[in-house]
N, C-alpha and C positions, 0 to 999 in steps of 0.2 A: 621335441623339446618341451620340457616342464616350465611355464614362465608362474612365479607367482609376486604378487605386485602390490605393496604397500598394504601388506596383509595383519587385517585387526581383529582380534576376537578379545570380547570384554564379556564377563559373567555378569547378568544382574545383582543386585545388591539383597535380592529376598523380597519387596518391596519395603525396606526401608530407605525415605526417603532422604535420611541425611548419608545415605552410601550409595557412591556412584560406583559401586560395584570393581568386579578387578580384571584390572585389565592385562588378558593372559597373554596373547600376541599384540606386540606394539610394531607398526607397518613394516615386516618382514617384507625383503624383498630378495628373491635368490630367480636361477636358471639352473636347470639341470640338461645337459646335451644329452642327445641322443646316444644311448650304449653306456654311458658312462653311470658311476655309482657316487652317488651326493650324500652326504651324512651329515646331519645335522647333530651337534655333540653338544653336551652340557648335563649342570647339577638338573636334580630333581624341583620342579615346579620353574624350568628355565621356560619355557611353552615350546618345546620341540615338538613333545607327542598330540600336541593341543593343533600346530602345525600340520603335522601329519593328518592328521585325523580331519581336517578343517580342507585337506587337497583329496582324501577318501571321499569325503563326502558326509563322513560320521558326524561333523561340527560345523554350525552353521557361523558364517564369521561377522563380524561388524560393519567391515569394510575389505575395499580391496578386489584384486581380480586373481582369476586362478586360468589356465587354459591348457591344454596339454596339444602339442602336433597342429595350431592352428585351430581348436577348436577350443571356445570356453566354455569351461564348467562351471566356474562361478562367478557374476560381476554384478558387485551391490548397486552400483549407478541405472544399470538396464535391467535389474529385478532380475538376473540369470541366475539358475540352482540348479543342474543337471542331478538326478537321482544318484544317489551310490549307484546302483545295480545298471544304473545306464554309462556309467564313467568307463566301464571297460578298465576295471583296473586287480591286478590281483596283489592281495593283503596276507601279510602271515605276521598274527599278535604273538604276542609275548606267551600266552601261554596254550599256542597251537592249535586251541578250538577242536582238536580232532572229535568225531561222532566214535562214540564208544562201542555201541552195539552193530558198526560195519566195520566188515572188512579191510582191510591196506586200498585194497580194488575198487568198493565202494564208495570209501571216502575219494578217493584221487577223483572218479569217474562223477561226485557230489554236482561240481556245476556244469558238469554238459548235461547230465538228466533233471535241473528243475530252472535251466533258463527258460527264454519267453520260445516263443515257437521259432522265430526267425534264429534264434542264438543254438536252437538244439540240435547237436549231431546224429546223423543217423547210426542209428544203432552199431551197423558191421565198422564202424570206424572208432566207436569207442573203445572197443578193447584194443585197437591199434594206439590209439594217444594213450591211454593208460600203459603198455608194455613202455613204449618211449617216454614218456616222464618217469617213470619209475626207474628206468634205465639213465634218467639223465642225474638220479638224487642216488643212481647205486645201490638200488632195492629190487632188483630182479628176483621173481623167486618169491617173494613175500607176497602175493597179491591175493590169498586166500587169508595169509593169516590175520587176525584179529589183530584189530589196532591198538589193543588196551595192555594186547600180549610182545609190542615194542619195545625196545631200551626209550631213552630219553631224547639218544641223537636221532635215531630211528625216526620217532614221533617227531622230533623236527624237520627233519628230511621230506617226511610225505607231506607235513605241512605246504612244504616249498613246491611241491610236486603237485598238488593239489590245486595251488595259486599259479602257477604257472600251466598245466592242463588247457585253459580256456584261452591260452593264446592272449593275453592281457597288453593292453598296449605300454604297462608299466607297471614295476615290481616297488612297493611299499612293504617297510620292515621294521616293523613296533617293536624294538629289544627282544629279535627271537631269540638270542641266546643267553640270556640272562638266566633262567633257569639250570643249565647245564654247569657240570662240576668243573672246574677249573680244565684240567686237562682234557674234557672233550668239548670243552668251550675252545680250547686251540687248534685244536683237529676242524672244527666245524667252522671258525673263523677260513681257512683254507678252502674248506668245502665252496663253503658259499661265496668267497671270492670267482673260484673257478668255473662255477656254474655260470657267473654274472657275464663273467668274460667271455665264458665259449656261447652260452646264446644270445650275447648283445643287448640283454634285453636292459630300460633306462632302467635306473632302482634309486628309492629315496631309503634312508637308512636311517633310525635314530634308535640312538646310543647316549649312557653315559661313562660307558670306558672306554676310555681313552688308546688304549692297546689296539679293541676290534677297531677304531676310526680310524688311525695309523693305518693299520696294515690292510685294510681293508677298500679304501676310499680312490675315488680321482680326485673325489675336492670334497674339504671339511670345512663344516660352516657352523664354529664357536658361539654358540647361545649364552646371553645374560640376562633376566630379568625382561623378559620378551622379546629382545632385539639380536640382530649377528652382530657379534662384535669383532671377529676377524673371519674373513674367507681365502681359503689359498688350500695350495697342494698338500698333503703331509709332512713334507722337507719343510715346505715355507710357515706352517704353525708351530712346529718342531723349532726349528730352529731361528724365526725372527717372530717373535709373539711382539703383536703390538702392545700390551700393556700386563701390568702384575700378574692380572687375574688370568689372562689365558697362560702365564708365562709357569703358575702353580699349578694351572688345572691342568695341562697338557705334560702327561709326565713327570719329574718330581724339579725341582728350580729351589736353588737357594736363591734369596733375596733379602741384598744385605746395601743398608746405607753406605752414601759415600758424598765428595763433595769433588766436584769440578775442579782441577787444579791446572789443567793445559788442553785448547783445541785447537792446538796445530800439529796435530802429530799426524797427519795422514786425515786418514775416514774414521780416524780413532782419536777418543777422548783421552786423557792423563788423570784418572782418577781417585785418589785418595781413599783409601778401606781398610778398615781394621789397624790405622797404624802403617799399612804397606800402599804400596802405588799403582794401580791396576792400566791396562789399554784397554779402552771398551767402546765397543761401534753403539751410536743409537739409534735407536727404534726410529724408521719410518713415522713413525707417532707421535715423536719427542718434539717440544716446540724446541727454539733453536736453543741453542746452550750457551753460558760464557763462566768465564772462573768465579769460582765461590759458590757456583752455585748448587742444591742439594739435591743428590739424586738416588734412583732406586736402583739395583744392578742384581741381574741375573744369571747367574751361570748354572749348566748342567754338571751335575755332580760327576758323570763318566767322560767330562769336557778338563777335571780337573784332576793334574800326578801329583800324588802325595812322594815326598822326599825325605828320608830318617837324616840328621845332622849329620853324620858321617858319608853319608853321597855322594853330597855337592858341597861345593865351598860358598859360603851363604852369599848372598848376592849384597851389591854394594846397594847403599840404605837407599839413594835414587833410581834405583834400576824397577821399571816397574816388571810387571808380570808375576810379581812374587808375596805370598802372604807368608806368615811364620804366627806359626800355633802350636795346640797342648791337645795329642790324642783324648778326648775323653770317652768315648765307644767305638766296639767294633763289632763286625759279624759277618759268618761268613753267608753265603749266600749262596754255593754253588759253582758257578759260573763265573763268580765277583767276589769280591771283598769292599764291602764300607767300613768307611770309618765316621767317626763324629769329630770333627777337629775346632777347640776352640779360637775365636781369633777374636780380642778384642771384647770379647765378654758376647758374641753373638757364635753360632754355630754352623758351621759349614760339611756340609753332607759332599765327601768323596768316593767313587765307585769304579773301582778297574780289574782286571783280569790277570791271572798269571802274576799279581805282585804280593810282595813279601807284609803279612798282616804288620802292621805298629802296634807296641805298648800301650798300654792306659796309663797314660802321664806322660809319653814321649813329643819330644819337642822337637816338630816335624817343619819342613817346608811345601809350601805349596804352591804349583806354578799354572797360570793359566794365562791361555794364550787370548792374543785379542779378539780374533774372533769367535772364540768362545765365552766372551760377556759382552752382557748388551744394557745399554739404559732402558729403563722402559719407563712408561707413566702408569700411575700408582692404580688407575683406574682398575 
């Protein structure tokens, strides 16, 4: 297990002394279990990579401890700093590092031939681990040919192959797929999933799409401004975000004012929105609530059924669960249909399957269920 604990990394200032410099990790503290894949998610300059790099061994931290399986690598209190190259850990960056003038073979076979003498395999076993990693990334067959003469997924592949080879007591994963084209970015999201799981091995992951941490993760841990702001399952960021910002970042979320008009309706608020009356559970997060008071409310766009006036017979003006608005966009999508439905002078983004596109200027209803909105705080 990965323990990392109240973990600080602050850039100096250049030596100016009126800048205390920036403070990239603010006391991050997460667990990764054994076997399991942890993914650290968030915008650019959230300090995920800064994270990462700072548990490699690439980044030296400010504070804080680091230890993997019982053993620590790094703890600012007892001056502990284990080397990268002694962490026992294998790394595949963002842009694959492969060695250009070797082979598929070569490269895989890179760290059993320039470890220390105690780490280096004997020879008649190398080309046995190379045939099996290569086999495990589904590059059989390639091991003569030149690495430069790969596709793109390819060259991510042996990256992984390569990192995994030396039996590493833990897989770290700097946005390997960022480079790849959309559609083999979805194929290799799979890949690499399957790989994780059939050889157990733990894996730290950072991402800022939100897609690969979904489908990809046991547990995602939402970075802000150096800190986690929420951790839990994919289900449980998906669908109960503790506050605005993960509730935008995670997927797409309208987020639309409202004001407390009833809390006694169950687990569910009586909300007041756009003119209509919503049910909405609140966030874990939420301090306690009472009427009048103003809140933030999010709902997922494929959480909400669009209804043309001739449907349904319009709901009575108390009944909540129901908004009524003015098509103003649509598109199709494939798979989906959105629409842009005005309510109330703000816009509500709907997204569903197999239903019948709306007009631009049709005046629609819109019904969501309770728990499909939730309060959340604005954070």
């Amino acid at each position: 297990m990965l323990r990392v604990e109240r973990l600080r990394k602050r850039y100096d200032s250049g030596g100016r002394r009126d800048d205390a410099g920036h403070l990239a990790v603010d006391g991050v503290s997460f667990q990764v279990p054994d076997g399991k894949m942890y993914t650290l998610l968030g915008p650019s300059g959230c300090g995920k990579t800064t994270t990462l790099r700072c548990v490699a061994g690439l980044e030296t931290p400010s504070d804080g401890t680091i230890s993997l399986g019982g053993s620590v690598l790094y703890d600012a209190a007892d001056d502990i700093n284990v080397a990268p190259n002694r962490r026992q850990l294998g790394m595949v960056f963002q842009s694959y590092a492969i060695w250009p003038h070797m082979t598929v073979a070569q490269n895989v076979s890179y760290p059993l031939r320039i470890g220390g003498r105690a780490q280096r395999v004997p020879k008649a076993q190398v080309r046995e681990r190379v045939e099996a990693a290569l086999a495990a990334v589904h590059l059989e067959g390639y091991e003569d040919r030149r690495a430069t003469a790969l596709s793109g997924g390819q060259q991510q592949r042996l990256a992984l192959a390569r990192a995994l080879i030396a039996r590493p007591r833990m897989l770290l994963l700097d946005e390997p797929l960022s480079n790849l084209d959309a559609k083999l970015r979805e194929s290799m999201r799979l890949e690499l999933k399957r790989l994780q799981r059939e050889s157990g091995i733990t894996s730290l992951y950072v991402t800022h799409d939100q897609v690969e941490a979904l489908a990809m993760s046991n547990v995602v841990a939402v970075m802000k401004d150096g800190q986690i702001v929420q951790e839990g399952s994919p289900v449980e960021i998906y669908k109960s975000p503790v506050n605005a910002f993960v509730a935008d970042f995670i997927g797409s979320a309208n987020l639309l004012d409202g004001t407390v008009r009833s809390t006694q309706a169950g687990d569910c608020c009586v909300v007041e929105v756009g003119g209509g009356l919503l049910y909405a559970q609140p966030s874990p997060a939420s301090p306690e609530l009472r009427s009048g008071q103003e809140v933030l409310i999010a709902m997922r766009p494929e959480c909400i059924t669009i209804e043309g006036r001739d449907d349904a017979q319009p709901p009575a003006a108390d009944t909540p669960g129901w908004l009524e608005g003015i098509v103003r966009n649509r598109a199709f999508l494939g798979e989906s249909v959105e629409h842009e439905v005005e309510i109330a002078g703000s816009v509500v983004r709907t997204r569903g399957m197999d239903i019948q596109p709306r007009g631009i200027g049709e005046h629609v209803w819109l019904r969501v269920r309770g728990e499909d909105s939730r309060i959340v705080p604005t954070g």
